[in-house]
PDB file of N, CA, C and O in Angstrom:
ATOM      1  N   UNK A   1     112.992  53.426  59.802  1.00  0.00           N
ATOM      2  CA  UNK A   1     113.882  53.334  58.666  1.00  0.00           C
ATOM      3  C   UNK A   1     113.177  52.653  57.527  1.00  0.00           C
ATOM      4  O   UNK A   1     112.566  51.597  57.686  1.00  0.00           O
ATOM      5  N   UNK A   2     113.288  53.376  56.188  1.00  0.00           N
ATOM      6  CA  UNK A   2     112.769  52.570  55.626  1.00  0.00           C
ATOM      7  C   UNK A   2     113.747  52.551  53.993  1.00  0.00           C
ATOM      8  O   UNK A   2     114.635  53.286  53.559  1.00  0.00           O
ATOM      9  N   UNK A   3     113.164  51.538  53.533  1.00  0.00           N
ATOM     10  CA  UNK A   3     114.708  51.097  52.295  1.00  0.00           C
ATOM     11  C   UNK A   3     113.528  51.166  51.372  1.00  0.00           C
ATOM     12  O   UNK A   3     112.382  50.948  51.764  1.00  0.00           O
ATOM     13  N   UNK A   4     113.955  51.592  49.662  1.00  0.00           N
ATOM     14  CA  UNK A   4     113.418  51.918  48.728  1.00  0.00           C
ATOM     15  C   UNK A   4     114.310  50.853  47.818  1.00  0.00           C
ATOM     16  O   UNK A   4     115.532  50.994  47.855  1.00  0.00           O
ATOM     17  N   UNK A   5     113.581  49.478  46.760  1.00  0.00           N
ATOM     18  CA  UNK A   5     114.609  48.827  46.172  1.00  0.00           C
ATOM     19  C   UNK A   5     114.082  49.239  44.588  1.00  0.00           C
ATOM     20  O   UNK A   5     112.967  49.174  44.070  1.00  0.00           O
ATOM     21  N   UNK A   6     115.204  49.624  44.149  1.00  0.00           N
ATOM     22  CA  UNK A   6     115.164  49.921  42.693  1.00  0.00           C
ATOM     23  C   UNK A   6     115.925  49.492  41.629  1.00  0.00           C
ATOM     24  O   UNK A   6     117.140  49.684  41.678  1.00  0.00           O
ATOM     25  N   UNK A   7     115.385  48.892  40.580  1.00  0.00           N
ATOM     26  CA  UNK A   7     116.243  48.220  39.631  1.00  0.00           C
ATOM     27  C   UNK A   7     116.328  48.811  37.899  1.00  0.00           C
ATOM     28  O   UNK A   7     115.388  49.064  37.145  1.00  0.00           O
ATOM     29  N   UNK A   8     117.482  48.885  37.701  1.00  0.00           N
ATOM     30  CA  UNK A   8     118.261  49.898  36.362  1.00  0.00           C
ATOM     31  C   UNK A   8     119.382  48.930  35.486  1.00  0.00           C
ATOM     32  O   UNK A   8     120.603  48.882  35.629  1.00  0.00           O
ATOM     33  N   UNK A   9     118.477  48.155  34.495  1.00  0.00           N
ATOM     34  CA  UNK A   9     118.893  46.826  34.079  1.00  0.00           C
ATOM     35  C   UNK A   9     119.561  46.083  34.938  1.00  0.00           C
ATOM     36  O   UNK A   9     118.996  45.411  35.801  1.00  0.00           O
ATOM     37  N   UNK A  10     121.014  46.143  34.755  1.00  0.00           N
ATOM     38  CA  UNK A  10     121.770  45.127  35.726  1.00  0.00           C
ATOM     39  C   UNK A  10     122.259  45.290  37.252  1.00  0.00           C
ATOM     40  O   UNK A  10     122.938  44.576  37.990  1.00  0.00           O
ATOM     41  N   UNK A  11     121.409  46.959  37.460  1.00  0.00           N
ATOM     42  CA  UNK A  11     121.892  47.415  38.812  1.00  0.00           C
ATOM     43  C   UNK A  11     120.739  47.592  39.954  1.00  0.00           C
ATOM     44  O   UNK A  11     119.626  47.904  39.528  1.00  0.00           O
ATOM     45  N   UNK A  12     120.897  47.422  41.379  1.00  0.00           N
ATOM     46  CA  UNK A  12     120.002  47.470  42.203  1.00  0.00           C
ATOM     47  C   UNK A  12     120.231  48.513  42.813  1.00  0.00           C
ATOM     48  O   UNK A  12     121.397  48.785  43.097  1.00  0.00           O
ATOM     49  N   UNK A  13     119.294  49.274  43.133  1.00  0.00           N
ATOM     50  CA  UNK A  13     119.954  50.844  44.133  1.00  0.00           C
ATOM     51  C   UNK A  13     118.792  50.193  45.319  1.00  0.00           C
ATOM     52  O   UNK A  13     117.710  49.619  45.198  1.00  0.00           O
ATOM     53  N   UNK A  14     119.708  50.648  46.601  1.00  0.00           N
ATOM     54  CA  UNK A  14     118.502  50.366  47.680  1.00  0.00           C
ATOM     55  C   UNK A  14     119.085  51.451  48.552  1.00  0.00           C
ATOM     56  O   UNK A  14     120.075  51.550  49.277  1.00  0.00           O
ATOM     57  N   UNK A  15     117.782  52.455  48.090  1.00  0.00           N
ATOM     58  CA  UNK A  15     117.350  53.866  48.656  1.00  0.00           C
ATOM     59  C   UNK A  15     117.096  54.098  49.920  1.00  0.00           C
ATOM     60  O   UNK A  15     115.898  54.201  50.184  1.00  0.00           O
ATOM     61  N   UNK A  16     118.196  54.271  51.212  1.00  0.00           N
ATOM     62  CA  UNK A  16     117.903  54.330  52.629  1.00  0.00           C
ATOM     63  C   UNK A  16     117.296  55.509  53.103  1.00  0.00           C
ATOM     64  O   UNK A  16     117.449  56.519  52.416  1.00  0.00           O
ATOM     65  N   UNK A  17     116.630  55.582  54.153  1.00  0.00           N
ATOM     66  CA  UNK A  17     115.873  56.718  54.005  1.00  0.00           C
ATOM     67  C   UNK A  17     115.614  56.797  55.646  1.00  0.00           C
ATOM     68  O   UNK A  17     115.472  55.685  56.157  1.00  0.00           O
ATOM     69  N   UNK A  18     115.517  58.096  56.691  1.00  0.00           N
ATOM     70  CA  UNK A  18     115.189  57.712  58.298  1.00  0.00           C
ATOM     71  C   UNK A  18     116.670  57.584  58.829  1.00  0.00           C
ATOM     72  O   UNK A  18     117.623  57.956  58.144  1.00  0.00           O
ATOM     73  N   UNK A  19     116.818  57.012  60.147  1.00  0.00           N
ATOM     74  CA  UNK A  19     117.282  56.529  60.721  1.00  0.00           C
ATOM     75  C   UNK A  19     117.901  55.160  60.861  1.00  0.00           C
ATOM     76  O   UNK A  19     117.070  54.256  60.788  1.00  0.00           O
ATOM     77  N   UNK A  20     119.457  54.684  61.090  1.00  0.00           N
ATOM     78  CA  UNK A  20     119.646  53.240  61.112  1.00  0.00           C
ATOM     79  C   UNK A  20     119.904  52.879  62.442  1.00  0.00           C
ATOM     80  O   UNK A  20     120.890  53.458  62.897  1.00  0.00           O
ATOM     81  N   UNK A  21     119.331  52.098  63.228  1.00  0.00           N
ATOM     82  CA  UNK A  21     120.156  51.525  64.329  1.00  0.00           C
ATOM     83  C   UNK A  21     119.682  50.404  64.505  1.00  0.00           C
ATOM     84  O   UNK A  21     118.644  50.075  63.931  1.00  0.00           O
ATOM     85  N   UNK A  22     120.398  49.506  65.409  1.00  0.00           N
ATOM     86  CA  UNK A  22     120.448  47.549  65.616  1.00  0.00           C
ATOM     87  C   UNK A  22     118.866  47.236  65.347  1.00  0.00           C
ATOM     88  O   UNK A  22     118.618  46.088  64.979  1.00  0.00           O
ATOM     89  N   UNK A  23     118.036  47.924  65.458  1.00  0.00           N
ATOM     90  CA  UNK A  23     116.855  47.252  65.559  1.00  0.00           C
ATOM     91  C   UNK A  23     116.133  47.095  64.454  1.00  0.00           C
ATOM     92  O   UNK A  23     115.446  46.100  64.222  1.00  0.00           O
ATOM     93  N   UNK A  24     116.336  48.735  63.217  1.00  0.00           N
ATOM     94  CA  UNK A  24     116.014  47.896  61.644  1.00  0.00           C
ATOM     95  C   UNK A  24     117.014  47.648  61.016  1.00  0.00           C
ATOM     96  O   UNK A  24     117.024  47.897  59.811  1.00  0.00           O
ATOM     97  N   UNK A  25     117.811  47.251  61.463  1.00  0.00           N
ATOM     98  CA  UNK A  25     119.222  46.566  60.187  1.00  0.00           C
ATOM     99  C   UNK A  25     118.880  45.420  60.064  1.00  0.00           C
ATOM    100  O   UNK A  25     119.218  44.786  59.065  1.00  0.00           O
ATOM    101  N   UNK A  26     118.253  44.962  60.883  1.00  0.00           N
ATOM    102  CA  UNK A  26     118.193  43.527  60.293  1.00  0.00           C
ATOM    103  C   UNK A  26     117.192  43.143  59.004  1.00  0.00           C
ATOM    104  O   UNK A  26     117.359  42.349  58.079  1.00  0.00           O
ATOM    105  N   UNK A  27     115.887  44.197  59.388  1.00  0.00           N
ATOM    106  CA  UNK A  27     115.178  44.175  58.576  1.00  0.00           C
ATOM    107  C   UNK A  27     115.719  44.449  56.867  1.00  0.00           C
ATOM    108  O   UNK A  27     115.476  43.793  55.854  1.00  0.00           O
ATOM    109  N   UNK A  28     116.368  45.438  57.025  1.00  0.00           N
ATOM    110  CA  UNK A  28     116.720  46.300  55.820  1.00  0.00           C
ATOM    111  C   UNK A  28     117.213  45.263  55.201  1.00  0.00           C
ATOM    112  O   UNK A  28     116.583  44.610  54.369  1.00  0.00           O
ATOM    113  N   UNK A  29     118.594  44.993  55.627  1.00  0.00           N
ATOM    114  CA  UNK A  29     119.152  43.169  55.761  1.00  0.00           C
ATOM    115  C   UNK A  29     118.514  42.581  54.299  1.00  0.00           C
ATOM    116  O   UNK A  29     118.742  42.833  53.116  1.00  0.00           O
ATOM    117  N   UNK A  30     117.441  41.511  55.132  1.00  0.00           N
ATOM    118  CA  UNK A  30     116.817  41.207  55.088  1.00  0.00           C
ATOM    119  C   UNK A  30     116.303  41.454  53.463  1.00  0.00           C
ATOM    120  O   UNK A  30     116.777  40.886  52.479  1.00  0.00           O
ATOM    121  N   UNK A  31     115.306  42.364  53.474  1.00  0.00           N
ATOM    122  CA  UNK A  31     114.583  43.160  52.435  1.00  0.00           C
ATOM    123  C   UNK A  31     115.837  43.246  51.476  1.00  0.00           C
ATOM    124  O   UNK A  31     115.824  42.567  50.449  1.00  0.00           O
ATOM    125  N   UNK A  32     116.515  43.750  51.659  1.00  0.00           N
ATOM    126  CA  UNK A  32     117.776  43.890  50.334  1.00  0.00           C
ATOM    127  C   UNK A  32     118.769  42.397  49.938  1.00  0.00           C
ATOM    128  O   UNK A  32     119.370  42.429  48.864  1.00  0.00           O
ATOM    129  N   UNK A  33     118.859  41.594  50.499  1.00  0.00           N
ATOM    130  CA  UNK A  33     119.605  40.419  50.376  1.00  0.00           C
ATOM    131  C   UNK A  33     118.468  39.903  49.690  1.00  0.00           C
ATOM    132  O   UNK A  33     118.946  39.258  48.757  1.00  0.00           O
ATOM    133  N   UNK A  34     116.620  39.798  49.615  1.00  0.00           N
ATOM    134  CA  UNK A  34     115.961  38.959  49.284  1.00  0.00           C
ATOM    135  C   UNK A  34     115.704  39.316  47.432  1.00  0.00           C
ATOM    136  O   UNK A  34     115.451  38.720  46.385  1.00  0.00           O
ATOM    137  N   UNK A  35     116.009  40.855  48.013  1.00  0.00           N
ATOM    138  CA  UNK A  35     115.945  41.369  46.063  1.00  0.00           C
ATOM    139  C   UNK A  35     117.371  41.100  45.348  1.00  0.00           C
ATOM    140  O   UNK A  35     117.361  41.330  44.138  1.00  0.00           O
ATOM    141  N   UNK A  36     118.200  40.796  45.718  1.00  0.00           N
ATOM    142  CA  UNK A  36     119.396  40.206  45.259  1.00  0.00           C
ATOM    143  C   UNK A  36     119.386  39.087  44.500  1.00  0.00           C
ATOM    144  O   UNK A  36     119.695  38.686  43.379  1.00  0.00           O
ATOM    145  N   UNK A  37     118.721  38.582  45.953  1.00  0.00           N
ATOM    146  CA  UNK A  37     118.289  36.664  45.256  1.00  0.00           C
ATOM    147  C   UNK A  37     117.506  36.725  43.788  1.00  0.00           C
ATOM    148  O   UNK A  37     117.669  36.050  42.772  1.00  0.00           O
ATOM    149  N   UNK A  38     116.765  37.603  44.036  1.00  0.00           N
ATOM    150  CA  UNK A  38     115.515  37.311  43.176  1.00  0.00           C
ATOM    151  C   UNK A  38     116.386  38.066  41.730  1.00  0.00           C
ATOM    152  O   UNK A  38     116.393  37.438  40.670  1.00  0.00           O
ATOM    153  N   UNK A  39     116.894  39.063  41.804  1.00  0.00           N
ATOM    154  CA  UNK A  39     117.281  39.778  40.111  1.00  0.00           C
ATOM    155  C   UNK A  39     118.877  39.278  40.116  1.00  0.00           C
ATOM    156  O   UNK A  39     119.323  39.428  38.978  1.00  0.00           O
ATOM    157  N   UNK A  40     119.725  38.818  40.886  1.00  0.00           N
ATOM    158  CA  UNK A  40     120.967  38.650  40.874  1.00  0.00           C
ATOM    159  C   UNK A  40     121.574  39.777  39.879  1.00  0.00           C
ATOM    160  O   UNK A  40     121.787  39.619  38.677  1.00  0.00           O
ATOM    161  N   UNK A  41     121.843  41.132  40.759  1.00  0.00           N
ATOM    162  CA  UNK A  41     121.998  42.079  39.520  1.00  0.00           C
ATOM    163  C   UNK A  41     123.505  41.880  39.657  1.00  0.00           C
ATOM    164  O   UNK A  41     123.960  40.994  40.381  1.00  0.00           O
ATOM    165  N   UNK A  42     124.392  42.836  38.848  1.00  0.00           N
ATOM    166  CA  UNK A  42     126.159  42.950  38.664  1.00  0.00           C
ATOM    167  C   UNK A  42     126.116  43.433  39.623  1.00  0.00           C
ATOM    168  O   UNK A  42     126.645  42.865  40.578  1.00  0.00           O
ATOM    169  N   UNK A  43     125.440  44.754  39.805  1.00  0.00           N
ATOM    170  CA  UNK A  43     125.664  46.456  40.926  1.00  0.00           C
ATOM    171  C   UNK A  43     124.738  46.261  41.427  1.00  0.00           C
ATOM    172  O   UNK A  43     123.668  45.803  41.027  1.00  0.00           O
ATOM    173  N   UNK A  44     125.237  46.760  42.814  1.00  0.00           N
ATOM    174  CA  UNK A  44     124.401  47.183  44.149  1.00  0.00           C
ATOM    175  C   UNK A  44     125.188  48.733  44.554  1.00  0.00           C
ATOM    176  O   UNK A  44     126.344  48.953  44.913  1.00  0.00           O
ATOM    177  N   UNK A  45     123.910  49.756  44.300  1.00  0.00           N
ATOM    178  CA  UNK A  45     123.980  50.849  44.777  1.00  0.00           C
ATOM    179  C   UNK A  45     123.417  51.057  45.888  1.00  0.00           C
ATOM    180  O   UNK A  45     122.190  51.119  45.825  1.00  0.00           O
ATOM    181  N   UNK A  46     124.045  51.235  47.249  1.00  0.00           N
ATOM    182  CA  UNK A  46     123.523  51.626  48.923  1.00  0.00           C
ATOM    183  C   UNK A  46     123.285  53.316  48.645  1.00  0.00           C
ATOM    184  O   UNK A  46     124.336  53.954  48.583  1.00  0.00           O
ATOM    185  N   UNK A  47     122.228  53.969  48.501  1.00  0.00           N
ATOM    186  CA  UNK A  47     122.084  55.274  48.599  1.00  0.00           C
ATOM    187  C   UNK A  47     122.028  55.605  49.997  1.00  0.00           C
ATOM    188  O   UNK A  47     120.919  55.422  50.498  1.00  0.00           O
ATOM    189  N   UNK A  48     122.947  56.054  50.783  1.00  0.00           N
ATOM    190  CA  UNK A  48     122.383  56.740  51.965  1.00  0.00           C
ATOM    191  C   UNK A  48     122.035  58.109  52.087  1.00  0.00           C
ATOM    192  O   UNK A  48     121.776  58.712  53.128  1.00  0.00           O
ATOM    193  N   UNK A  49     122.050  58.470  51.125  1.00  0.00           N
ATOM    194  CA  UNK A  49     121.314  60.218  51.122  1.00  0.00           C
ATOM    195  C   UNK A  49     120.190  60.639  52.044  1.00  0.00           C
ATOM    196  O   UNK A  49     120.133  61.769  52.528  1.00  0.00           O
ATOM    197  N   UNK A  50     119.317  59.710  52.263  1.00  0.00           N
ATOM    198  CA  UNK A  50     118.393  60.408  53.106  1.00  0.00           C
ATOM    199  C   UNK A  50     118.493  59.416  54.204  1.00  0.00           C
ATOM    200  O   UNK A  50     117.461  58.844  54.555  1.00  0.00           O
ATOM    201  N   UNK A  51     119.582  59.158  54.764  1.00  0.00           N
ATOM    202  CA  UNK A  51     119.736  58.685  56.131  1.00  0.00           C
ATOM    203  C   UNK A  51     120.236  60.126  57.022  1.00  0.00           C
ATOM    204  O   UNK A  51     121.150  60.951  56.998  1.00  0.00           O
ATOM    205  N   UNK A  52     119.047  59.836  57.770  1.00  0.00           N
ATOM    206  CA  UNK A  52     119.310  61.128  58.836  1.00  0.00           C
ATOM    207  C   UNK A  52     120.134  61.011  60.093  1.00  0.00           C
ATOM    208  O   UNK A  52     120.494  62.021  60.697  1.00  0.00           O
ATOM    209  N   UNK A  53     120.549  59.349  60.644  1.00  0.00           N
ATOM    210  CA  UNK A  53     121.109  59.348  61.827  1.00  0.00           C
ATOM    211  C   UNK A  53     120.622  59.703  62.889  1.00  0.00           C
ATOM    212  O   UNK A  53     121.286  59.640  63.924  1.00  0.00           O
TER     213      UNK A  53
END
């Protein structure tokens, strides 16, 4: 699984991409809560379009 983080002035899109199950959620987690911290945007866009399941 892998997450794509993208930022559009005040908005964050984090581009999912693969497969999700217990073992990279945490990561993803992780990776997206830390770009939060860092731009504190308004919007958070979860794209799951290319989550395949």
């Amino acid at each position: 699984m892998a997450v794509t983080l993208e930022t559009e002035q005040e908005t964050l899109i984090a581009v999912l991409n693969g497969e999700i199950d217990h073992h990279c959620a945490k990561g993803m987690r992780s990776a997206i809560d830390e770009k939060i911290e860092s731009c504190q945007p308004d919007v958070l866009i979860l794209d799951f379009g290319g989550v395949t399941f």
